[in-house]
TIFIMAR-438408 format. One record per residue (C-alpha): residue in one letter; chain; x negated, y negated, z. Coordinates in Angstrom, 3 decimals. Example, Ala and Ser with C-alpha at 12.3 -4.5 7.8 and 13.67 -1.06 7.14 Angstrom:
BEGIN
aa	ch	c1	c2	c3
A	A	-12.300	4.500	7.800;
S	A	-13.670	1.060	7.140;
This chain:
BEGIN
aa	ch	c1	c2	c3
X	A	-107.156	-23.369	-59.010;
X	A	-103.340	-24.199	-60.479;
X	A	-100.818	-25.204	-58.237;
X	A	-99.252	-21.670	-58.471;
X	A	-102.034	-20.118	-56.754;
X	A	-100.651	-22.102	-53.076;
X	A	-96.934	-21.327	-54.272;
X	A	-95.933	-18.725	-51.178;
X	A	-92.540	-17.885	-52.814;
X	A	-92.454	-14.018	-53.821;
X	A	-92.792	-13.423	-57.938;
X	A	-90.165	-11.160	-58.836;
X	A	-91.997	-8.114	-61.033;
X	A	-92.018	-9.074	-65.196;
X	A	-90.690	-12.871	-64.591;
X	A	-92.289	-13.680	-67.734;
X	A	-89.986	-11.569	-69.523;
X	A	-90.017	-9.052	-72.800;
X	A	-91.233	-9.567	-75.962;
X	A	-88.336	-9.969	-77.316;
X	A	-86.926	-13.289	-75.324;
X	A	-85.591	-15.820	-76.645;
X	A	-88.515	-18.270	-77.752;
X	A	-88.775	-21.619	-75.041;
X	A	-90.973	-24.951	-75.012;
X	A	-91.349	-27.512	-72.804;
X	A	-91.235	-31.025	-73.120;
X	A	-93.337	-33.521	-70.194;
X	A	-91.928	-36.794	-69.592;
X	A	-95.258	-38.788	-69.261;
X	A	-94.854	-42.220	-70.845;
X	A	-93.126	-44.555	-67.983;
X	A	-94.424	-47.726	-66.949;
X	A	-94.548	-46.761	-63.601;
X	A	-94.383	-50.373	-62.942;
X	A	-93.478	-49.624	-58.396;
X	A	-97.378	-48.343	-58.496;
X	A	-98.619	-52.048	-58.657;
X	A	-101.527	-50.242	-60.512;
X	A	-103.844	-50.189	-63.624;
X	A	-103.889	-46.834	-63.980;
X	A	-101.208	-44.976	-65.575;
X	A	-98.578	-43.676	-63.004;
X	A	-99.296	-39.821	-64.126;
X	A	-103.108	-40.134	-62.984;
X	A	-102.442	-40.796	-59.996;
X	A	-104.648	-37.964	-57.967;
X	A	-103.170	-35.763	-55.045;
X	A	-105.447	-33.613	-53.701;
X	A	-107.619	-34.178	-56.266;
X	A	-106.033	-33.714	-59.373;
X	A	-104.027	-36.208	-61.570;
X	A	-100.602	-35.676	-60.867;
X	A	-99.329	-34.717	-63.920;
X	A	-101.360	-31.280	-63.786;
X	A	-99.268	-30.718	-60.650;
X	A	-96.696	-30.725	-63.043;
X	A	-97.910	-28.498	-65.738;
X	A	-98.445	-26.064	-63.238;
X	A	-95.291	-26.079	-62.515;
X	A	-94.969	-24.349	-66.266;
X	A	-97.251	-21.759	-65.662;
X	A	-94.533	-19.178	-64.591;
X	A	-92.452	-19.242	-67.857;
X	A	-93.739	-18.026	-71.170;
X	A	-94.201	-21.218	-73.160;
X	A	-94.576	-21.169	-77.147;
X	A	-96.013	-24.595	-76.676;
X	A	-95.785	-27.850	-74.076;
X	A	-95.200	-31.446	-75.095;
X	A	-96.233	-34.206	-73.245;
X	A	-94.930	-37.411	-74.015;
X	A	-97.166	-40.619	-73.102;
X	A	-97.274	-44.001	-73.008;
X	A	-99.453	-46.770	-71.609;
X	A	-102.902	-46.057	-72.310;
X	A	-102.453	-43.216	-74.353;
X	A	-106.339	-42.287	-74.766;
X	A	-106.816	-42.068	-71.271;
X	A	-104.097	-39.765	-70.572;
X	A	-105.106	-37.691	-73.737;
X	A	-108.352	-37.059	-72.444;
X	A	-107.185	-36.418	-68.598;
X	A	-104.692	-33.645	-70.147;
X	A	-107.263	-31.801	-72.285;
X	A	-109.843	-31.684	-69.641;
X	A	-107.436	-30.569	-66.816;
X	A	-104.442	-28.208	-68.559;
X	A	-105.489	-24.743	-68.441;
X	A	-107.066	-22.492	-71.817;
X	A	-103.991	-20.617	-72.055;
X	A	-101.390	-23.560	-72.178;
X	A	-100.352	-24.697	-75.606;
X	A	-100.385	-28.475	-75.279;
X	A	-99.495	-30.902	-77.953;
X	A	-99.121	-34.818	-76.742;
X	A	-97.196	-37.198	-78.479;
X	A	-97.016	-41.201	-78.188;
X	A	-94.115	-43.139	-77.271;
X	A	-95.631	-46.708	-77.776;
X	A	-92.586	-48.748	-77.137;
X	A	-90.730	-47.195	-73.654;
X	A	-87.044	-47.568	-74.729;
X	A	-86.145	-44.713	-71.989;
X	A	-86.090	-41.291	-71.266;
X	A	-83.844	-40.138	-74.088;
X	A	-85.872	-42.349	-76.452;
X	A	-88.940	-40.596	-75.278;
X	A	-87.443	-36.950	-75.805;
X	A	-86.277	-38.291	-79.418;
X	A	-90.258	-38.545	-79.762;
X	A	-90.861	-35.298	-78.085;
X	A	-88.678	-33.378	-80.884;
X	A	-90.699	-34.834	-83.775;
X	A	-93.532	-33.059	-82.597;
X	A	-91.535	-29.602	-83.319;
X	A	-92.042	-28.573	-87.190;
X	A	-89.740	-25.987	-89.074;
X	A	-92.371	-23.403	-87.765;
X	A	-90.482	-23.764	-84.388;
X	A	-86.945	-22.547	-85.843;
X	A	-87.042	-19.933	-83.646;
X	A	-87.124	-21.737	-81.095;
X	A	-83.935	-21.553	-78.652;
X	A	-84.481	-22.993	-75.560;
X	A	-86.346	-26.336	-73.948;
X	A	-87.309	-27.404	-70.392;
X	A	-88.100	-30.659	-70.169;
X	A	-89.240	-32.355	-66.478;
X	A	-90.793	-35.573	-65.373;
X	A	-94.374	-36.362	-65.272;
X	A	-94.163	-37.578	-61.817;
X	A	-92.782	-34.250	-60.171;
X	A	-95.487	-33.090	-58.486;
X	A	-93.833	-30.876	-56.300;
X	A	-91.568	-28.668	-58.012;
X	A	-92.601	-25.000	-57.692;
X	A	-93.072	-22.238	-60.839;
X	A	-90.075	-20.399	-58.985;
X	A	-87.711	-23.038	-59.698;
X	A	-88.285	-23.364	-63.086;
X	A	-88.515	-19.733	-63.718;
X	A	-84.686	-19.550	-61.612;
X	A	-83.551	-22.593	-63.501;
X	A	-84.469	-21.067	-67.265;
X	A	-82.792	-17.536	-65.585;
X	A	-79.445	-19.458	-64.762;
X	A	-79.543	-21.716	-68.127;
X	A	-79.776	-18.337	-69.988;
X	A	-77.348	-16.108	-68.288;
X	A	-75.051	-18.700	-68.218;
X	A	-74.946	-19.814	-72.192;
X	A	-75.336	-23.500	-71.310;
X	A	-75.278	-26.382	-73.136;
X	A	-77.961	-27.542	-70.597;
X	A	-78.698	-26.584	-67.236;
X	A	-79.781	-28.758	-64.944;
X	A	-82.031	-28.984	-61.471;
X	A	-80.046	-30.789	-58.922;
X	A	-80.572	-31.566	-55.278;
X	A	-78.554	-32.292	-52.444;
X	A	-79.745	-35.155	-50.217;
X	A	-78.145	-36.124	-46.655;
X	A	-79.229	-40.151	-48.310;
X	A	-79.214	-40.061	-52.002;
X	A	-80.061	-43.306	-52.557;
X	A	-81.728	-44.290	-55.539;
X	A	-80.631	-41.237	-57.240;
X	A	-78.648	-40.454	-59.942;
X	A	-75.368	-38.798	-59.175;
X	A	-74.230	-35.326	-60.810;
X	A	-70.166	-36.179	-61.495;
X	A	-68.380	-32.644	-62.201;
X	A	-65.396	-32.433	-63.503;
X	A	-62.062	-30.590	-61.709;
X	A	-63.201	-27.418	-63.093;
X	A	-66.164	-27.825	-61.205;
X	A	-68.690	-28.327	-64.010;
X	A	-70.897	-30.778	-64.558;
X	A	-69.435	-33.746	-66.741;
X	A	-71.687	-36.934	-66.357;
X	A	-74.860	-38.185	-64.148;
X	A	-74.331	-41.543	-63.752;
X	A	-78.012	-43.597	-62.408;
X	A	-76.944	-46.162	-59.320;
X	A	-77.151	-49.282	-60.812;
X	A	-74.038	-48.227	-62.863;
X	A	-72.454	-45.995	-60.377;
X	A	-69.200	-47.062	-58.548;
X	A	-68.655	-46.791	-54.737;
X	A	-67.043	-43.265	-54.995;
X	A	-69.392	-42.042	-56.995;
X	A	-72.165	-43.502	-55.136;
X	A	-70.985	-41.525	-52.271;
X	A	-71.436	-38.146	-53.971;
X	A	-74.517	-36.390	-52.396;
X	A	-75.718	-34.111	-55.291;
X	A	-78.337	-35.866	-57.542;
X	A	-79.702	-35.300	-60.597;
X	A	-83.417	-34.108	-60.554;
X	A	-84.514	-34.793	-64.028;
X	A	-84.943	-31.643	-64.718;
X	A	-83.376	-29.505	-67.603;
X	A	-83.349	-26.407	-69.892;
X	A	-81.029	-26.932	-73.132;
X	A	-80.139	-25.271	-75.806;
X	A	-82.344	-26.631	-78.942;
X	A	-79.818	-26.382	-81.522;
X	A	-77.348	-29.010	-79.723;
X	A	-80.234	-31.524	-77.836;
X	A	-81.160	-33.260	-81.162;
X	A	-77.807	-34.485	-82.019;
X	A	-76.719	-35.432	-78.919;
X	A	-79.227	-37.333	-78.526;
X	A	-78.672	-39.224	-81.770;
X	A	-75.187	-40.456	-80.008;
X	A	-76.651	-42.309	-77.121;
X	A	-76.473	-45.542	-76.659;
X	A	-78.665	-48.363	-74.594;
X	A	-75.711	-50.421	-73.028;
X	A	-76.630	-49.993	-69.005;
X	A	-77.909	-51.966	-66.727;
X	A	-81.453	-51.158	-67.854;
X	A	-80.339	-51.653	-71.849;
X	A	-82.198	-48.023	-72.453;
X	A	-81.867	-44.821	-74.126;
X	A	-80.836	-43.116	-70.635;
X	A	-81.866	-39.101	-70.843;
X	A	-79.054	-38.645	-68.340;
X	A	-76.347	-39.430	-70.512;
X	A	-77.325	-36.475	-72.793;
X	A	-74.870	-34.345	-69.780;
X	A	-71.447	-36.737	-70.877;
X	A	-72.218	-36.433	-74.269;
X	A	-72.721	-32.580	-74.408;
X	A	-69.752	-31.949	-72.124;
X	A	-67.282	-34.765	-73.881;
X	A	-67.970	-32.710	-76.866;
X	A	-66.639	-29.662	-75.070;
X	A	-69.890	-27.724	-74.453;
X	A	-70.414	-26.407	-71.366;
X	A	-72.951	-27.904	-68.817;
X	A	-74.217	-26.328	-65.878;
X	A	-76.122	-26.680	-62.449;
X	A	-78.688	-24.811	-60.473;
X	A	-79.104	-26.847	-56.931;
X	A	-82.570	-26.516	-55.685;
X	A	-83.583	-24.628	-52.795;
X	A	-85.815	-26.936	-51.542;
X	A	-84.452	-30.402	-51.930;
X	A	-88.066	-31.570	-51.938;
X	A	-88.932	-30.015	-54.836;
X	A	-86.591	-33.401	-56.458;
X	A	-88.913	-35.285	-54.992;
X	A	-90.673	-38.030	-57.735;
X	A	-93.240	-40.196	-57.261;
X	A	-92.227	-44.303	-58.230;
X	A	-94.641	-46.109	-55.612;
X	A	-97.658	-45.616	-53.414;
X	A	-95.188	-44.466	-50.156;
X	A	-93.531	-42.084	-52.300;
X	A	-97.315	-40.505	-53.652;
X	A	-98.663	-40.508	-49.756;
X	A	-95.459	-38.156	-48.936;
X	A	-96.303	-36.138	-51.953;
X	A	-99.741	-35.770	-51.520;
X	A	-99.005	-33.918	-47.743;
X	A	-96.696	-31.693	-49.136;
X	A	-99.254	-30.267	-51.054;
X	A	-102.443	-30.784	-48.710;
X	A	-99.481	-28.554	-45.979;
X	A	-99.324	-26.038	-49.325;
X	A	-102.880	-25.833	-49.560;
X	A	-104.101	-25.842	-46.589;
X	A	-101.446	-22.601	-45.937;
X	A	-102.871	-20.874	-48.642;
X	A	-106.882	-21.399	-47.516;
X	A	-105.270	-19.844	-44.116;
X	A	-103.502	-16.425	-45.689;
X	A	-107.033	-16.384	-47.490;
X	A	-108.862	-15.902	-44.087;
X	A	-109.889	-19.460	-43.773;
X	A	-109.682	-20.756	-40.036;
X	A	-108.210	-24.204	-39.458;
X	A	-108.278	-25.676	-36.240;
X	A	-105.785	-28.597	-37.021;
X	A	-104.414	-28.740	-40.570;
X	A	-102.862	-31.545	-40.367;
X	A	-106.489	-33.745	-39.672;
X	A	-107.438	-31.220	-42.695;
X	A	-107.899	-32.530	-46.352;
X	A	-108.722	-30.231	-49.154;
X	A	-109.046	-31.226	-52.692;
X	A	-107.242	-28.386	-54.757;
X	A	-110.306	-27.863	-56.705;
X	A	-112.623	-27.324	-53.479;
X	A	-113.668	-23.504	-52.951;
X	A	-113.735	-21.599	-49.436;
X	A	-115.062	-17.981	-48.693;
X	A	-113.450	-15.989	-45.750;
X	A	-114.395	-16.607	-42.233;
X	A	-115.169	-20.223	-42.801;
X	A	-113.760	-22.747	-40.445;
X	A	-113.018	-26.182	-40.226;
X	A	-112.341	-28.284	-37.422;
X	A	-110.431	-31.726	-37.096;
X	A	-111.097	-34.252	-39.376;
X	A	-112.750	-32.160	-42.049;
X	A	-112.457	-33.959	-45.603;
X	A	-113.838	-31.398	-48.540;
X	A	-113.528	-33.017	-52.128;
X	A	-114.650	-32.488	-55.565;
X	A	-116.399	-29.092	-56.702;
X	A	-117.478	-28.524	-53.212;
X	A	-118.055	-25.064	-52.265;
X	A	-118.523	-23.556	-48.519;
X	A	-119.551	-19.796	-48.093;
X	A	-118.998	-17.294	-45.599;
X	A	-118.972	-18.034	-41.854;
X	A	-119.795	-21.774	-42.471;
X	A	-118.239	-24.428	-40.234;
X	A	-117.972	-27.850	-41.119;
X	A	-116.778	-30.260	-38.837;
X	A	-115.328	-32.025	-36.903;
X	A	-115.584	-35.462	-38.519;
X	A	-117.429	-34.416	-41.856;
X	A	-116.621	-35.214	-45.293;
X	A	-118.282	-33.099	-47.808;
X	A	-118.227	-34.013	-52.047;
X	A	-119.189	-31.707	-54.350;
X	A	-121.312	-30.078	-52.373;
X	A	-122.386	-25.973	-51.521;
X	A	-122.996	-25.157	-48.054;
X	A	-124.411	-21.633	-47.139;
X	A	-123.353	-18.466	-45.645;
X	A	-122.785	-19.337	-41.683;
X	A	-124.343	-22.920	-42.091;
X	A	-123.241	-25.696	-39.439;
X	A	-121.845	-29.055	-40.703;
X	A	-121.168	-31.970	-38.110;
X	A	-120.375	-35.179	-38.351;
X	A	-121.593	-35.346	-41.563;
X	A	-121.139	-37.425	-45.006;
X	A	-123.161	-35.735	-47.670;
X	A	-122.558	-36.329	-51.426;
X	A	-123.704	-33.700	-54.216;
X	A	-125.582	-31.862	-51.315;
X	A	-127.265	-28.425	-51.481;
X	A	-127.341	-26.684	-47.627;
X	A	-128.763	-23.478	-47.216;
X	A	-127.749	-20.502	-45.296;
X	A	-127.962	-20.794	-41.696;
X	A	-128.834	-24.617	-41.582;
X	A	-127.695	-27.123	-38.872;
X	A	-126.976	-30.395	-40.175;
X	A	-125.844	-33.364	-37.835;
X	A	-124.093	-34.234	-35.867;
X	A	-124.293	-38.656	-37.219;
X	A	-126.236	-37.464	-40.404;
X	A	-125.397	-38.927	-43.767;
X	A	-127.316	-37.029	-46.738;
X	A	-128.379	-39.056	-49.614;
X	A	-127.209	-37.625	-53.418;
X	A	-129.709	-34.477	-54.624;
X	A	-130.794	-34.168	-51.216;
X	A	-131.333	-30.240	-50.508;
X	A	-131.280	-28.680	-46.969;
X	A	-133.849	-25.841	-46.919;
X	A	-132.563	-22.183	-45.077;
X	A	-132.031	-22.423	-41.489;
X	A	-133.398	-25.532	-41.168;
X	A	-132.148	-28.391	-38.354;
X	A	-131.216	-31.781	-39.636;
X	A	-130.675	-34.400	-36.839;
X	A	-130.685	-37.910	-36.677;
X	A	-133.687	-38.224	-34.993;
X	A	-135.387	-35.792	-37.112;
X	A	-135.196	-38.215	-40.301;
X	A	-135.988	-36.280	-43.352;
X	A	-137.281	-32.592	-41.697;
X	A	-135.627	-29.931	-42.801;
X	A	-135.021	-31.503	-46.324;
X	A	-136.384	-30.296	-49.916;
X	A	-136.043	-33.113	-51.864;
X	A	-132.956	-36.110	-51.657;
């Protein structure tokens, strides 16, 4: 289940758009360091609620019509290659390229672009987003591509404003009111730093001008890299026009740089999913002592009490309650089965069971129909395990 499936904004009716639009691609930002994670594993794979993040982000996608996605990576390239093709979905046409040296963001689109061949001529439009926004909805992208189009940008891009915009970079318009520059913190002067509109890192431009404006940046910053951001100056001092779309949901900017910023993330989304289970018919007691892995599967009528932890493939049918206290991994539980207090791992329990409460379930273990598992009871009740 896609991240679009818990995304409670209303579709508006043909969003994808006629045949005849304008072709668009999308480029994913996936090759940073992520160097704030303290961490082995690249900064994309990085799981909330159970998926690497940068699927969040690809979901994100699923809302536009895409002629194909680009995902640029990095540090251990193999193992983000083979995260990507097992998690993107049939439908998505997904090329990855390798940056192996990280010389910055607009270094890494450079790389992006050679993955486009003179079959993509057509092609008029790009989005390109970060691999570490996990929350940005398909509605905003869908909005932003609307506004980049009806406007004849240049680029268009996803800002935010923030009551602290600290660590951000900051959009600097020009009198007009148009966008003229970001310009990241470390570089920023006190006036400028004072501006609360940031820069998302999130874009739509217009193919036919990205290329050689990118070929014009230049690495002397604080950071002595290729900075994506100045892309905006470059387009603008050239006198095309640049424009905004401010986000309606400021945490939709969010990105994920350290393990703080991932534990905000990942409630964001457990709140998302958790509110979509409920419109489903699913009856929490407390959702905030719920936790849900995205991929876990509930059938109406089921209900969970506090402190109910469901991961993997597990799968609870009708009029089952789990909880309170049980954590369930890929596991099936019955039609109107009881689960308390439970940990069972790659656990079959039947229809009607009662299992617990203080009952841990050993791997394979299979809880016959209507059968009572207790402490005290040892293995009775059990097929198996």
């Amino acid at each position: 289940m896609s991240v679009s499936n818990y995304d409670q904004q209303p579709r508006r009716p043909g969003s994808h758009g006629p045949a005849d639009q304008p072709k668009l691609a999308a480029v994913v930002l996936a090759a940073g360091e992520g160097t704030r994670m303290r961490s082995s594993r690249p900064k994309p794979l990085h799981r909330l609620c159970g998926r690497p993040m940068v699927l969040w982000v690809l979901d994100a996608l699923s809302g536009l019509e895409l002629s194909r996605v680009v995902v640029v990576v990095g540090r251990d390239a193999t193992r983000m290659t083979k995260a990507l093709a097992e998690g993107k979905s049939p439908k998505l046409p997904l090329d990855v390229v390798d940056q192996p040296v990280q010389r910055g963001t607009g270094d890494a689109l450079s790389v992006a672009l050679t993955a486009f061949s003179d079959d993509d001529s057509e092609l008029d439009d790009l989005v390109v987003l970060p691999g570490d926004a996990p929350l940005l909805r398909p509605t905003t992208l869908e909005a932003l591509v609307a506004a980049h189009r009806a406007s004849s940008a240049a680029a268009t891009l996803l800002t935010a404003r923030l009551p602290d915009p600290t660590g951000y970079g900051r959009v600097v318009r020009s009198r007009d009111g148009r966008v003229a520059a970001i310009v990241e913190e470390t570089d920023a002067t006190e006036e400028e730093r004072a501006i609360d509109e940031v820069a998302t890192s999130i874009y739509a431009f217009r193919r036919s001008v990205l290329a050689p404006a990118l070929r014009r940046l230049s690495p002397e910053n604080s950071q002595g890299e290729h900075y994506l951001t100045d892309v905006v100056a470059v387009l603008h001092d050239a006198g095309y026009p640049v424009t905004s779309l401010v986000a309606r949901d400021p945490v939709e900017a969010s990105g994920v740089n350290d393990r703080c910023q991932l534990a905000s993330a990942e409630a964001v989304l457990r709140a998302r999913v958790n509110q979509w289970w409920m419109s489903q018919g699913v009856t929490m007691f407390d959702p905030q002592s719920t936790y849900l892995d995205s991929t876990v599967e509930l059938a109406e009528d089921v209900t969970l009490l506090p402190g109910t932890i469901l991961q993997g493939t597990t799968k609870v049918a009708t009029g089952a309650e789990i909880g309170p206290a049980s954590h369930l991994v890929d596991c099936t539980v019955g039609a109107r089965a009881h689960v308390r207090a439970t940990f069972a791992e790659r656990v079959t329990i039947g229809e009607d069971a009662r299992v617990g409460p203080w009952v841990w379930l050993t791997p394979g273990a299979v809880v016959a129909r209507g059968a009572v598992v207790r402490p005290a009871t040892g293995a009775s009740g059990l097929e198996g395990g």
